[in-house]
C-alpha positions in Angstrom: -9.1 -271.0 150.9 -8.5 -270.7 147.1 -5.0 -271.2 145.6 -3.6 -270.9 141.7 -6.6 -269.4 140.4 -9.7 -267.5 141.6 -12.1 -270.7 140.8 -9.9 -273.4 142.3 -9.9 -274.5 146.0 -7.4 -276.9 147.8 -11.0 -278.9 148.5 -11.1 -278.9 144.7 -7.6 -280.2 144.1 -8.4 -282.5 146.6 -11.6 -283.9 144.9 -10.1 -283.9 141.4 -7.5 -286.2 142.5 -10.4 -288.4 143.7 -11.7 -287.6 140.4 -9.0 -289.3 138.3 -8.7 -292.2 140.8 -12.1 -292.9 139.9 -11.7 -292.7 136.1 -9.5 -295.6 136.9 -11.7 -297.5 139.1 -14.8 -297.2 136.7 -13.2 -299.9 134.6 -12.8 -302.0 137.5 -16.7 -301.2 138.5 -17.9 -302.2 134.7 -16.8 -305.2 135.3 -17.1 -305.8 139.1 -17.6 -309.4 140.3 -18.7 -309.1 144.2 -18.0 -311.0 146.8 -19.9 -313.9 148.1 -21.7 -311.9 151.0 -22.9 -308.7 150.1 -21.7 -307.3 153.5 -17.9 -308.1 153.0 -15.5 -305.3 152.2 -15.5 -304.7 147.7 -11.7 -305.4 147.7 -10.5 -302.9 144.5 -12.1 -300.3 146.4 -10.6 -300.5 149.8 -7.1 -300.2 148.6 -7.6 -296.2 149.0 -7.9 -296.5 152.7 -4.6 -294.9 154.1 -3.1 -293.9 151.0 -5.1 -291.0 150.5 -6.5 -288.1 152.7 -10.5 -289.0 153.6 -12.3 -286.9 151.2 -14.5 -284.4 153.6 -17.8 -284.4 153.9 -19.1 -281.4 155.5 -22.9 -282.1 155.0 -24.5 -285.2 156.5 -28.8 -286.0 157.3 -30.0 -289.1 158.8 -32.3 -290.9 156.5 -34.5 -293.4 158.8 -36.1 -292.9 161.9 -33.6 -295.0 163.8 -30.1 -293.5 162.1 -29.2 -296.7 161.0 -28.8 -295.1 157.2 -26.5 -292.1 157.4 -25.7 -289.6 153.8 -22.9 -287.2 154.0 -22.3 -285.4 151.1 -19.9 -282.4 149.7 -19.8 -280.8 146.3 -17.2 -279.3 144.2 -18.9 -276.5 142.2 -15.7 -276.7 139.7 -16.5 -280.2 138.2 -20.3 -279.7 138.8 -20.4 -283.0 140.7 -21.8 -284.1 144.0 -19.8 -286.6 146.2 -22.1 -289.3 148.3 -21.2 -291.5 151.1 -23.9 -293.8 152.3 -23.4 -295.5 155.9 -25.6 -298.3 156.2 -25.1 -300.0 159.5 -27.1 -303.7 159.1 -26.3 -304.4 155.2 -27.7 -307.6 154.1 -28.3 -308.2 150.5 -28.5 -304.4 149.5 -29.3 -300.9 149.5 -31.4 -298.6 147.3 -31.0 -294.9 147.4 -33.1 -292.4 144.9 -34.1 -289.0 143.8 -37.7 -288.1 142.6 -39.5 -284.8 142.0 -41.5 -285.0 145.3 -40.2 -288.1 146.8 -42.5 -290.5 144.8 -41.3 -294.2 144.1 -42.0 -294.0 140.6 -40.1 -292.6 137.8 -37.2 -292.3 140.1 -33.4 -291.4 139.7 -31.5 -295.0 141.8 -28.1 -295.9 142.7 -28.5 -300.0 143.9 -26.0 -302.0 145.4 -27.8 -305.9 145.5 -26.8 -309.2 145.3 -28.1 -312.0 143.7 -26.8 -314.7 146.5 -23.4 -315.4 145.0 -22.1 -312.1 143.3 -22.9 -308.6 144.1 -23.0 -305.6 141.7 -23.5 -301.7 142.3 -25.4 -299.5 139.5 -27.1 -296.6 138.3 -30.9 -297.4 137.5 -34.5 -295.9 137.0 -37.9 -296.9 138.2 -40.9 -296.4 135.8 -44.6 -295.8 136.5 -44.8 -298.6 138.5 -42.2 -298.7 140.6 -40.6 -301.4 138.6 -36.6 -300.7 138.3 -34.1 -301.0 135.6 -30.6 -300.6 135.1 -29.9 -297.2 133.3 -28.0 -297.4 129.6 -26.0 -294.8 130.5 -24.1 -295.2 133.8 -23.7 -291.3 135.6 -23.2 -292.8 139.7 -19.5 -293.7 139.6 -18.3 -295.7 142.2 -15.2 -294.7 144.5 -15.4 -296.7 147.4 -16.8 -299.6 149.3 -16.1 -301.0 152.7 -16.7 -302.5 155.9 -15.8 -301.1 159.1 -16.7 -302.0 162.5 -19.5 -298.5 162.4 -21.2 -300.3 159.5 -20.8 -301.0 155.6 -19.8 -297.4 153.7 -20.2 -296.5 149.9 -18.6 -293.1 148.4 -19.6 -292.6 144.8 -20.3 -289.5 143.1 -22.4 -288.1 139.9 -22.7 -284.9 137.9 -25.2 -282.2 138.9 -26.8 -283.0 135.6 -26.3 -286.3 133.4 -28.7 -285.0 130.4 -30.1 -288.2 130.9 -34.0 -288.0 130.6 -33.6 -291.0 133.3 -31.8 -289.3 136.0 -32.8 -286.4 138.4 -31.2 -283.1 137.6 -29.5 -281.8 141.3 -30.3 -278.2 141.6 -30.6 -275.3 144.1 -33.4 -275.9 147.2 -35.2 -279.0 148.2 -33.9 -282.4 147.3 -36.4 -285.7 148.1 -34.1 -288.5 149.1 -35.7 -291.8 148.8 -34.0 -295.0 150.5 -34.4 -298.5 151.0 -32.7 -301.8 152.0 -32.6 -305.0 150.5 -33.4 -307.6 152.7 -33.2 -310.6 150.1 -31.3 -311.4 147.3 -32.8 -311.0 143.8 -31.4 -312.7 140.9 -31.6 -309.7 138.2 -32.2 -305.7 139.0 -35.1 -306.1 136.4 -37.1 -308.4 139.7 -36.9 -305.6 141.7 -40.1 -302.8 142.5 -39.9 -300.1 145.0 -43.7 -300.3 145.7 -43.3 -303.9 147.4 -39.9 -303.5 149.4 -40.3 -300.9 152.8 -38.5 -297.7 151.4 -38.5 -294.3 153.2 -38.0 -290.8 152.6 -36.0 -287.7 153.6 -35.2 -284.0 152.1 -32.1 -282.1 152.2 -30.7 -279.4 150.5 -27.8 -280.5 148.5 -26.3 -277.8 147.0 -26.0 -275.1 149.6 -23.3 -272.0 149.7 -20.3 -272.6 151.8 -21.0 -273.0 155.8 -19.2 -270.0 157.3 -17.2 -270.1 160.6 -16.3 -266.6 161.1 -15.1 -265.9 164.7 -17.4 -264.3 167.3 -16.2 -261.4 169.3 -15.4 -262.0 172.9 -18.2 -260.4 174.6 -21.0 -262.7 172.8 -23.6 -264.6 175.1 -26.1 -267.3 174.6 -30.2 -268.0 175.0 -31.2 -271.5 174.9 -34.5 -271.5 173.9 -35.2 -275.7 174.3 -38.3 -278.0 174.9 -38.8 -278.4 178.1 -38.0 -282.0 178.9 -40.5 -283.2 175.9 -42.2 -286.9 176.4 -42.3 -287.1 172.7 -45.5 -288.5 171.9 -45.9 -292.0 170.2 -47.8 -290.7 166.7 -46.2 -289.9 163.6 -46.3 -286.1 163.5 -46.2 -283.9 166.3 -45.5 -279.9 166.6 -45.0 -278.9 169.8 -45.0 -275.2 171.2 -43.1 -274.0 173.9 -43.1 -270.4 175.3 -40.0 -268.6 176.6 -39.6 -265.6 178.5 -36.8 -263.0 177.9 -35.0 -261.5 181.2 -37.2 -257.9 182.2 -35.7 -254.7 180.8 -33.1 -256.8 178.7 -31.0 -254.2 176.8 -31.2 -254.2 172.5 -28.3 -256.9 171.8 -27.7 -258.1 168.1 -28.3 -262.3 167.1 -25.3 -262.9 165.1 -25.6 -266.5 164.9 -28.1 -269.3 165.8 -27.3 -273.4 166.0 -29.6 -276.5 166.6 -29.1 -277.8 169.8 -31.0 -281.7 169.6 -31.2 -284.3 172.6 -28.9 -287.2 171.6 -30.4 -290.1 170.5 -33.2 -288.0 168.9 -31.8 -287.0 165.7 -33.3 -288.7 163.0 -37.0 -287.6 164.9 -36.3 -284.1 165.5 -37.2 -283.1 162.1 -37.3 -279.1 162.3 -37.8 -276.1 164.5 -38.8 -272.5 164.6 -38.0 -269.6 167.3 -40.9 -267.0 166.4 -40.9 -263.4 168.6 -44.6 -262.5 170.1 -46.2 -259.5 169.0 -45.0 -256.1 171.2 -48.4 -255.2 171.4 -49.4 -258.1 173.6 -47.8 -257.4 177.2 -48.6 -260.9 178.2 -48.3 -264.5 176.8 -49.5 -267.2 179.2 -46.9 -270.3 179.8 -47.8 -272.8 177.5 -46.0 -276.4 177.0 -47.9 -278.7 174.4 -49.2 -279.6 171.2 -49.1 -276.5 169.3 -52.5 -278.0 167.3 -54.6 -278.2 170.3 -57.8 -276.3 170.3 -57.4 -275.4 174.6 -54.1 -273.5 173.6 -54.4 -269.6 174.9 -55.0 -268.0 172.1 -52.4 -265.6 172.9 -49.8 -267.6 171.0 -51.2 -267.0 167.8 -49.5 -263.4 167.9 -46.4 -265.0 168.0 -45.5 -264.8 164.3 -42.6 -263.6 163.7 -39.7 -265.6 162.6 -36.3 -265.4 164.3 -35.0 -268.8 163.7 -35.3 -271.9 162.1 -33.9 -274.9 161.6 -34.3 -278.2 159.3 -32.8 -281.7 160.0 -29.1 -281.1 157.9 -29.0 -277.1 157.9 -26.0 -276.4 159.5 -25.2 -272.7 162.0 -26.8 -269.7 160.7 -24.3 -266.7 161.1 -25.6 -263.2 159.7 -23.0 -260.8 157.5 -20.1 -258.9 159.6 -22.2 -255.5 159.1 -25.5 -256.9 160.7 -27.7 -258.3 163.4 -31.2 -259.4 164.5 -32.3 -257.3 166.9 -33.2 -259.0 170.6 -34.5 -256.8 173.8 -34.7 -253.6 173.7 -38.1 -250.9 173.4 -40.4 -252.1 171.0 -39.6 -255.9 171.2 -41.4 -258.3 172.6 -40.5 -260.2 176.1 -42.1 -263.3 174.8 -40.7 -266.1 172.2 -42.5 -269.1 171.2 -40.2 -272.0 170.1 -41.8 -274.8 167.6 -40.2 -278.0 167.3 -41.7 -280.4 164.7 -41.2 -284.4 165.9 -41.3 -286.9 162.4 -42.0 -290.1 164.7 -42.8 -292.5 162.3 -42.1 -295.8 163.5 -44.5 -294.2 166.8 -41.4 -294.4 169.0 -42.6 -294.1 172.6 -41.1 -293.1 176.0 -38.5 -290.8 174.2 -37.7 -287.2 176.4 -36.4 -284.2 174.8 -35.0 -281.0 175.2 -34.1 -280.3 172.1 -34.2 -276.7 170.6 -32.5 -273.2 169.2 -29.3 -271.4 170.8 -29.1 -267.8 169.9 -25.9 -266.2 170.4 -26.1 -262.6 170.7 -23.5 -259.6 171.4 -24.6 -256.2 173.4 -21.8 -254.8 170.6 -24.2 -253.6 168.4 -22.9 -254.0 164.8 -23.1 -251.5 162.1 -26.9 -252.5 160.8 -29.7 -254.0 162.1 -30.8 -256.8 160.0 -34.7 -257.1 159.6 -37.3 -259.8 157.9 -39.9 -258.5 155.5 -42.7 -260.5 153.8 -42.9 -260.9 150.4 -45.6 -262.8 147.9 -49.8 -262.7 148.8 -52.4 -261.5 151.9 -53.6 -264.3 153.8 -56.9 -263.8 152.7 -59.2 -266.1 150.9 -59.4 -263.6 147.7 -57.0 -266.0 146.0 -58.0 -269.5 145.6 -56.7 -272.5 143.7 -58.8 -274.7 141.7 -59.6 -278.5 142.9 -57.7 -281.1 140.5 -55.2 -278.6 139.4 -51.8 -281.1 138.3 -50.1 -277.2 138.5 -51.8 -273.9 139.4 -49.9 -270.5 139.7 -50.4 -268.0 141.5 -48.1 -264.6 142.0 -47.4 -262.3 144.9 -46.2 -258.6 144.2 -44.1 -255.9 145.8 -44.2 -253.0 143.1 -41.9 -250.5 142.6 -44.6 -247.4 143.9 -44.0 -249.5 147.3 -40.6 -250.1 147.0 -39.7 -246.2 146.0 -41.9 -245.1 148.8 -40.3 -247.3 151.6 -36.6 -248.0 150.6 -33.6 -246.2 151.3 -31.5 -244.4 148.3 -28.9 -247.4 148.9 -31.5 -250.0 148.8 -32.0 -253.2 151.1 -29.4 -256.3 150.7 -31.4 -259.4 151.1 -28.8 -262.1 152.3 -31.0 -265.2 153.4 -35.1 -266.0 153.1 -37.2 -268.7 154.3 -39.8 -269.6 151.5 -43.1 -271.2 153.0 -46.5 -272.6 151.4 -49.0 -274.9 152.7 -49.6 -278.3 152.0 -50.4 -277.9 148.3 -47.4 -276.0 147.6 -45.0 -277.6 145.2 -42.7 -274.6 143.8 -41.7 -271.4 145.2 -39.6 -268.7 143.2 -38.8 -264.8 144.0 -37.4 -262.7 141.4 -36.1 -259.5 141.3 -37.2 -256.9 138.3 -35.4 -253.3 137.3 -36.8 -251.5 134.4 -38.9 -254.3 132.9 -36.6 -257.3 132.9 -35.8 -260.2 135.3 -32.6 -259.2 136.6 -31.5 -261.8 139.2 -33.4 -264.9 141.0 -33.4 -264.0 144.6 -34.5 -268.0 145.8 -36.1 -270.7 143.8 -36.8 -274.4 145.0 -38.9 -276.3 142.3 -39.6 -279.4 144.5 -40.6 -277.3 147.4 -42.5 -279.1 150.3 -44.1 -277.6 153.6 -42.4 -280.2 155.5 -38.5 -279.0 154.7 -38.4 -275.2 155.9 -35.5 -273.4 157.1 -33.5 -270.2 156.1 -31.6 -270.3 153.4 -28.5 -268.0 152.9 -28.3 -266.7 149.3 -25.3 -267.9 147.2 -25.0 -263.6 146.9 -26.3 -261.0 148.3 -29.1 -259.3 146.3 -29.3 -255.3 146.2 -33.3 -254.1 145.8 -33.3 -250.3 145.1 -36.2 -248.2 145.3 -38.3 -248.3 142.5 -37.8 -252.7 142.1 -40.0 -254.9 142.1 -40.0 -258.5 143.8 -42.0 -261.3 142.2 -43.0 -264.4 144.4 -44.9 -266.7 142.5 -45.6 -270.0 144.0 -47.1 -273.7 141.9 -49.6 -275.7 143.5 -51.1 -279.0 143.3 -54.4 -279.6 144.3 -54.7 -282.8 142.4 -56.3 -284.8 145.7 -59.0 -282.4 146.2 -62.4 -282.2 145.6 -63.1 -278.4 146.5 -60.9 -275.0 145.9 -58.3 -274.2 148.4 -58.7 -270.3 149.5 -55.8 -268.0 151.1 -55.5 -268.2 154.9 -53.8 -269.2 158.0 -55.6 -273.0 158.3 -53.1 -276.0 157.1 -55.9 -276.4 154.8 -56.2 -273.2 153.6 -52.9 -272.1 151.1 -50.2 -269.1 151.3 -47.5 -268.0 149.5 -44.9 -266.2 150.9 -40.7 -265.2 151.1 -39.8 -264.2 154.1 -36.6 -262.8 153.4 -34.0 -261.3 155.3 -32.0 -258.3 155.0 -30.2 -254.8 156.1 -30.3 -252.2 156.7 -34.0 -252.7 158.5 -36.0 -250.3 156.9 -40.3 -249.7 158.4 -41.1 -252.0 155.4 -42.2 -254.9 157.3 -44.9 -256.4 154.7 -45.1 -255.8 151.1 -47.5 -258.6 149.2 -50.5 -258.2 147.5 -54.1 -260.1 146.2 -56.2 -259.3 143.0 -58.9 -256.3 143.0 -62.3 -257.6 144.7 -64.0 -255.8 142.3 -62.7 -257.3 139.3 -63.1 -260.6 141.4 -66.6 -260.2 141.9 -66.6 -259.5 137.9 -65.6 -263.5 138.1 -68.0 -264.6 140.1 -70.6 -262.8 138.3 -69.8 -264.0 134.7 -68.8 -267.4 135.3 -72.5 -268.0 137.3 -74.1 -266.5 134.2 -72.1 -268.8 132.2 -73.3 -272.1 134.0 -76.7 -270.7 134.0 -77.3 -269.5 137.2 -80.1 -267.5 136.9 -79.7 -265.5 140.4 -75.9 -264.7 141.5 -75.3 -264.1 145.2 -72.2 -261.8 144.4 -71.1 -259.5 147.7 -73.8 -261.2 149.5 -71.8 -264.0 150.7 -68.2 -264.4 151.5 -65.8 -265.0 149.1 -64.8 -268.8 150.5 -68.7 -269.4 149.9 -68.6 -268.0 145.9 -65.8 -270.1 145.3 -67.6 -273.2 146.8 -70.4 -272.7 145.1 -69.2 -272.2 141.5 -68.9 -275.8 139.4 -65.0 -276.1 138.9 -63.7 -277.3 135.2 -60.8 -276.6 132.8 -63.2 -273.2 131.7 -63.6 -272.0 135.3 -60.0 -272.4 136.2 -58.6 -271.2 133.3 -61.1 -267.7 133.2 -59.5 -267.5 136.8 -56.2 -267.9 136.0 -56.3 -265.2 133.1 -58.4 -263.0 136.2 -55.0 -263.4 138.5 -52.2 -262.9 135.4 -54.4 -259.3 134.2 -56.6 -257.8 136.5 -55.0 -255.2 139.1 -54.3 -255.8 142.2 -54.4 -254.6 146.1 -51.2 -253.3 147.7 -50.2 -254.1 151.1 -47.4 -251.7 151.9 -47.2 -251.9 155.4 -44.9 -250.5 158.1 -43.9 -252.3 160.9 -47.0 -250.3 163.1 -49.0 -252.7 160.4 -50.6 -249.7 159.1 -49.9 -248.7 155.5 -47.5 -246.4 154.1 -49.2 -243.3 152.7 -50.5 -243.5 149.2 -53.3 -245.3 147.1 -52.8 -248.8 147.2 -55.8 -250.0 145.4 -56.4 -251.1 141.8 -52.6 -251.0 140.9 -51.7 -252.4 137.7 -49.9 -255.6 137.4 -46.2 -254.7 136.7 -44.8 -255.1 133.6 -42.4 -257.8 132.6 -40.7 -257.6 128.9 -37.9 -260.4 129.7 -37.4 -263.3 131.9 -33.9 -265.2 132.8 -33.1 -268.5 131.5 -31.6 -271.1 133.5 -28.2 -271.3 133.1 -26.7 -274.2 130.7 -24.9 -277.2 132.0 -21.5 -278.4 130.0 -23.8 -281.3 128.5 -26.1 -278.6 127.2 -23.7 -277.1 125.6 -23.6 -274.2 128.1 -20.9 -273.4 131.6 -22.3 -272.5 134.9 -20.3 -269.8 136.4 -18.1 -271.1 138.6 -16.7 -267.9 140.0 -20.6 -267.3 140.9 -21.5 -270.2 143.0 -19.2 -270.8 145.7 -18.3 -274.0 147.2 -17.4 -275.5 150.3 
């Protein structure tokens, strides 16, 4: 609900009035003198309790395997800040809770809350580049609240999206690595602590996230439960478990216009994430199948199941699709088969646990207005494209040009309103962009500290409109700074992609719409850089491409000749309909598109710049 203006909310009002009680309370904090026992309620703090409303917090993840560290968060978008509270439910001498680019320990943005055995004190600090912490010079957590309660010891403090602090993490869009720890002795100065010798753990979330609609569903909606069967989950750390479903025979074409997480109680801070993938309609059959999804004895048949309906991460909350649109279920030319995947994080090897956790769809035979469909976006799985060993941060970009786009899009264009980004496990970054005439026109998704182990769908803060003639950008940073040999394309965990799958209406036959650089000019690589390290006899052509790459002798020349071979040479079109076959045209040896002008980020206040406010909703 927004009131007075167009960019303020009653939530707003609501957290600016926390927002003043804590300018007050920041003098108290400067010069906070604990109590005796770290676990006794902070008395300045707790006066709030009953004369204010409880600020909401609509977002909330457990951190540890157990649950005993809870973080609920919410955000007001008009004061660019981010409001935390931490339940901790066994405090004893403190608590440490971090950001870092990918999780690490080192060179970390803190909040601590220690004691030193007779007074206890609450901070913003740092950790350098080896793991040893400090208290920051420039304080940006302010404290709101502390207290006990009966649940467990809670802290509610909040901090700016960015400080302009080289010290401190700056809280953007996608994938946030939350690290955590407790404090299980007292230390006399913040200066004697280092994460690397206290047990610390970590967890990602996405922080800043559009509002969570609740729009009302029309009377006539039904559900499918698609849920592990009664799981023993198994006592090893990770565990992805597959699980095929059967839709009712001759079930009718009904509209998914909203999906939830349904997870066993007792099993939340293990259930880490899940996927709902629709078979293949070509194959009339998938065999039952109930286990490890990485066993080698699975029937092969699941492998066709590919297709993404849902998906879930620990902290995403329901999924509901635009008025206009659904996700089409039943009905000629789907598939009877679904394929759930639930991903168990078990690792404190937790045994004896059962669980049924899984995906409810809820679906209306009232068909809307649109069906909503999911195209593929960035490079072929193919091992054409590789990534050098002991690259700190190699690129590499997927296409879908505008002769594929003109050829397959509607007048009206396609309004892309969520996407699921996905790499393997050397993926650190993954950014689609959207390009009109030459220029970078508007960021379609973007996480910079992307991981593998945190996918879901995303819902766009806006809806983006691609016309025919656009072209889509997904260009994806690696790290292969742990290996030894080049990573090639392909479907192994090993092996790298990079891909958007985004979702959109009206569904158009555009179901694919990547590309990979031209084998010959490839080939032209191979060839030169052999001649250069004075190979006297290349194999070119003769073996396959995984092989060339193996064989070459990879350093800074090598991967640099190959990155200048990816960012000029053309490339290979995959402009495939949904029948997988391509649309008519030439699709080879396409020139690269042309980019004259990229966006900039916006500016933050302490940049000297405004986000747009009336841009970025809230919650």
């Amino acid at each position: 609900m927004r009131i007075l203006n167009k960019g303020l909310r009653l939530q707003d009002i609501t957290i600016m009035y926390f927002t003043a009680l804590a300018t007050l309370l920041v003098i108290l904090v400067a010069s906070y003198q604990g109590p005796t026992t770290a676990v006794q309620p902070i008395e300045p703090f707790t006066k709030t309790q009953g004369s204010l409303p409880p600020l909401p917090m609509p977002f909330h993840v457990p951190l540890d395997p157990r649950g005993d560290l809870q973080l609920a968060w919410n955000i007001s978008y008009t004061t660019q800040e981010v409001y935390l509270e931490l339940k901790v439910a066994d405090l004893k001498h403190g608590v440490v809770l971090g950001m870092s680019d990918q999780g690490e320990l080192t060179n970390a943005d803190l909040v601590v809350l220690w004691d030193d055995g007779n007074k206890s004190y609450f901070g913003d600090a740092w950790s350098d580049s080896e793991g040893r912490v400090t208290l920051d010079s420039q304080q940006d957590y302010q404290l709101i609240e502390a207290k006990l309660t009966p649940e467990g010891f809670y802290l509610l403090f909040k901090r700016p999206f960015s400080t302009c602090d080289p010290r401190d993490y700056l809280i953007e869009e996608g994938t946030v690595h939350v690290i955590y720890g407790l404090l299980d002795q007292p230390i006399a100065s913040l200066e004697q602590l280092n994460l690397s010798r206290i047990h610390m753990g970590l967890q990602r979330v996405l922080m800043l996230r559009p509002p969570a609609p609740s729009p009302s569903l029309p009377p006539d909606v039904e559900t499918l439960e698609v849920l592990a069967p009664g799981v023993t989950i198994p006592g090893q750390e990770t565990t992805y478990w597959c699980f095929i479903q059967q839709l009712p025979e001759h079930m009718p074409k009904n509209h998914i216009i909203m999906y939830e997480s349904v997870v066993s109680k007792g099993n939340e801070a293990i259930v880490h994430h899940m996927e709902v993938f629709e078979c293949s309609p070509e194959v009339q059959d998938v065999p039952q199948y109930s286990g490890s999804c990485d066993d080698t004895m699975k029937p092969r048949k699941l492998n066709s199941c590919r297709h993404v309906l849902a998906a879930w991460a620990m902290g995403a909350e329901a999924f509901y699709y635009p008025p206009d649109a659904g996700l089409p279920l039943g009905g000629p030319g789907s598939s009877r088969f679904l394929r759930l995947e639930v991903h168990y994080h078990n690792p404190l090897l937790l045994s004896g646990r059962r669980d049924s956790s899984g995906i409810r769809l809820y679906y209306t035979p009232s068909l809307r207005r649109f069906d909503a469909g999911i195209m593929e976006l960035g490079l072929v799985y193919t091992p054409i494209m590789a990534i050098p060993p002991k690259q700190h941060a190699f690129y590499l970009s997927g296409y879908c040009t505008s002769q594929c786009t003109k050829t397959a899009l509607p007048p009206s264009g396609i309004f892309i309103f969520a996407s699921q980004l996905h790499t393997h496990l050397a993926g650190r970054g993954v950014r689609t962009v959207l390009v009109r005439g030459g220029k970078e026109v508007e960021v379609v998704q973007e996480d910079r500290h992307f991981s593998t182990h945190y996918q879901t769908i995303r819902i766009l803060r806006k809806m983006v409109n691609v016309l025919p003639g656009d072209v889509l950008i997904t260009k994806c940073t690696f790290n292969t700074e742990d290996r030894t040999k080049p990573t090639v394309g392909g479907f192994g965990i090993m092996d790298e992609m990079c891909v958007n799958y985004i979702h959109y209406y009206p569904r158009t036959q555009l179901e694919l719409c990547k590309s990979h650089v031209d084998m010959d000019n490839l080939q032209k690589y191979f060839s030169f850089i052999n001649r250069f390290q004075g190979k006297e006899q290349c194999v070119c052509g003769e073996v396959g491409v995984t092989e060339q790459y193996s064989a070459l002798q990879w350093n800074s020349f090598s991967s640099k000749v190959l990155d200048t071979l990816y960012n000029t040479a053309p490339i290979s079109m995959h402009c495939n309909q949904s029948s997988a076959r391509l649309f008519p045209g030439d699709w080879d040896k396409q020139p690269l598109p042309l980019v004259s002008s990229l966006l900039q980020r916006p500016r933050y206040p302490c940049e000297g710049g405004k986000l747009p406010v009336e841009d970025t909703p809230g919650v």
